[in-house]
N, C-alpha and C positions, 0 to 999 in steps of 0.2 A: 955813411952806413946807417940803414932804416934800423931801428928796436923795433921788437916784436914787441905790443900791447900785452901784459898780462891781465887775463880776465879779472874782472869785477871783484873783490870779494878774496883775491887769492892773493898770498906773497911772494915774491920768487924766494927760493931755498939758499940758505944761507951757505958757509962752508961746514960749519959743524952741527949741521943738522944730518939726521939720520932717514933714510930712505928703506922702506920695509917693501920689498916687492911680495905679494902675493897672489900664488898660482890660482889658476882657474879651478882646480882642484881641491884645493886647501879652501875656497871659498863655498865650494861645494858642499865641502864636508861641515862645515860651517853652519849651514844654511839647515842641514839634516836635523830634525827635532828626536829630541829622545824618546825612547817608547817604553812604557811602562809595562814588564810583563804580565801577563793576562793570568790573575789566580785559578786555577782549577776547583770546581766545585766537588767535594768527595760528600757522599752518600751517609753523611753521619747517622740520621736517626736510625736506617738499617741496621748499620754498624751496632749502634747501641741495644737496637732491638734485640740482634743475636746474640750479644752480649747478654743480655739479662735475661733471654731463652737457656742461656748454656749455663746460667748460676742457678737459677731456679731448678736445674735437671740435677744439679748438683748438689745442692738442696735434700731436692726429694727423696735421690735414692740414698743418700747420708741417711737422714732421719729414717728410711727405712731398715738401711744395714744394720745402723746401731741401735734401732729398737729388736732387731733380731738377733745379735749377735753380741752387743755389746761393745764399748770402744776399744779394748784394749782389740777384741777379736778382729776387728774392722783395718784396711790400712787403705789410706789415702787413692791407691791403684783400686783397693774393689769400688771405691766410689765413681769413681771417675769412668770404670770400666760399666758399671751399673748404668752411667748416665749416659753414655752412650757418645763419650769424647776420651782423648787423647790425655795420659797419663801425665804429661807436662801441664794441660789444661786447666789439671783438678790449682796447679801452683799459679795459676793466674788472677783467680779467685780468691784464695785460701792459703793461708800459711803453711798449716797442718793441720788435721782433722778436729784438733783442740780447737781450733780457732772457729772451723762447721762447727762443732757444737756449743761452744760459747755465744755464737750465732743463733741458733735453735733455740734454748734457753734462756737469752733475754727476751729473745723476741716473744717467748710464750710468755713469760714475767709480765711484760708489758701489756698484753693480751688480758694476761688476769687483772693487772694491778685498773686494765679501763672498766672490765669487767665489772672489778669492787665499785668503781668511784662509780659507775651507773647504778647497781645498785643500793648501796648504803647510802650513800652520800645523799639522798631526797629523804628519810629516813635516821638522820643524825640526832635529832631531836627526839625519836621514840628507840631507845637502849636496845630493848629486847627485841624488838623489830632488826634493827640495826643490824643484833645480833646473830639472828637468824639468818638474815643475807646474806650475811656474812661467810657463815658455814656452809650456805646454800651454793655461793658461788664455787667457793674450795673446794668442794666434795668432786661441782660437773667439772671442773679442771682437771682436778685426779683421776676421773673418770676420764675426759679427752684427750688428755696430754700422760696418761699412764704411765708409759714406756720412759717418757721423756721426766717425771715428776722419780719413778723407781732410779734410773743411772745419776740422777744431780744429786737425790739426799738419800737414797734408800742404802741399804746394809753394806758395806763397804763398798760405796761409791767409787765410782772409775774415775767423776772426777769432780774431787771434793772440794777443790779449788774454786769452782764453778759453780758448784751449792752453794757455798758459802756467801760468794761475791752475790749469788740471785737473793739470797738470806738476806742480807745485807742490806740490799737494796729495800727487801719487803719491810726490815725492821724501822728501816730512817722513815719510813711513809707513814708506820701506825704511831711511831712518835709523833711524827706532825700534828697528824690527827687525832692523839691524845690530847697533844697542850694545846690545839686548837678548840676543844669540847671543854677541856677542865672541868672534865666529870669524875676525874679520878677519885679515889678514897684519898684524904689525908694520909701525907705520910709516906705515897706509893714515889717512886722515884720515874718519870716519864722515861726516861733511856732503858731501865732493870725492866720496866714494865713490859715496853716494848719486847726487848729481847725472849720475856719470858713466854708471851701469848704468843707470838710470831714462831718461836722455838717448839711448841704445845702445837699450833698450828699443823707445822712441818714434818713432824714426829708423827704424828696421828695418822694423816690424812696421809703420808707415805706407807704408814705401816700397814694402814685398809686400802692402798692402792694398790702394796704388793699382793695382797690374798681378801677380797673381798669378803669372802665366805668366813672371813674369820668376827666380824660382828655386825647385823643389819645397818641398813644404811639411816634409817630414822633414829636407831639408838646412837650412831657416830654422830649426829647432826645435834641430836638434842643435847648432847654431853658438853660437844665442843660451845652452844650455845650455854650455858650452863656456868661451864667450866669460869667462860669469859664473864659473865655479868657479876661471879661470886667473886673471883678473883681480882676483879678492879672496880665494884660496884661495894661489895661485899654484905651483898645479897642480894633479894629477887628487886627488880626494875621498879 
């Protein structure tokens, strides 16, 4: 009886060897490479753009309601209705209307506080100069931002909470810029100082924002100028 030659290279199978048959099929599926799903490209910067079309609307007509009306008058729906979106919208943006206008209000803060530093800040070195800027800047603020300067600190403020915080913020800056100058008079305490001119500041320029007419505008400039060089100079320049 002739043996069959096994090819070259190959061994015959033993008895407890294992034999795996696999289908034409399963070899198919085998051979198939995986495919990675294709990301879809979505239109973000639109997306955003409208996004910050619909806060700016809300925004505006805010700061319009509640220079007209007042905030307690105002309620989240006239804003939203004002700007010309959906009453769920105005909550997209915005917590509650305290939040627009704590919104409003630093961001004018800030507005002033760059306002000063361009200002004074070239002008550190000559007091009275300084000084004037100073008041020059705070007066057109009052003058620009009125409405918004009367609801934060004027007469039983709607939201005193918000004055105060903007207060705050102005006080911690003219300390800076006190013990940075160390011009003070001997004695003067840099934190008491601050508070007190920044407080003088706030008071004044609120109280000739709510009713102009009640003292010319060169006489509020030259006092608050005045006021500030005798009280931490403690006297003229």
């Amino acid at each position: 009886m002739t043996r069959r030659r096994q090819p070259a290279g190959r061994r015959p199978l033993d008895r407890g060897d294992e034999l795996t048959v696999v289908s034409a099929a399963d070899m198919a599926v085998s051979r198939t490479r995986k495919r990675t799903p294709r990301r879809v490209r979505t239109n973000g910067g639109a997306a955003e753009r409208a996004r910050a079309s619909t806060r700016a609307r809300l925004r505006a007509s805010g700061q319009k309601l509640l220079a007209e009306r007042g905030l307690h008058a105002v309620t989240s729906h006239d804003i939203a209705d004002a700007a010309g979106v959906a009453a769920g919208t105005f909550y997209l943006h915005f917590r509650d209307k305290e939040e627009l206008f704590r919104e409003l209000v630093f961001e004018a803060v800030a507005e002033l506080e760059q306002r000063l530093e361009t200002a004074v800040h070239p002008l550190r070195e000559r007091a009275e100069a300084a000084a004037r800027a100073r008041a020059e800047v705070l007066l057109a603020f009052a003058e620009q931002h009125g409405e918004l300067v009367r609801l934060a600190f004027g007469r039983g403020a709607e939201a005193a909470s918000v004055g105060a915080d903007a207060l705050d913020q102005l006080v911690a800056r003219f300390e800076r810029e006190l013990v940075a100058q160390r011009k003070m008079r001997a004695g003067l305490h840099p934190a008491v100082t601050a508070q007190a001119i920044v407080g003088m500041w706030a008071r004044v320029v609120t109280w000739w924002a709510e009713a102009p007419g009640r003292a010319p505008r060169a006489a509020v400039l030259q006092t608050l100028v005045d006021l500030q060089l005798s009280g931490i100079r403690g006297g003229p320049a």
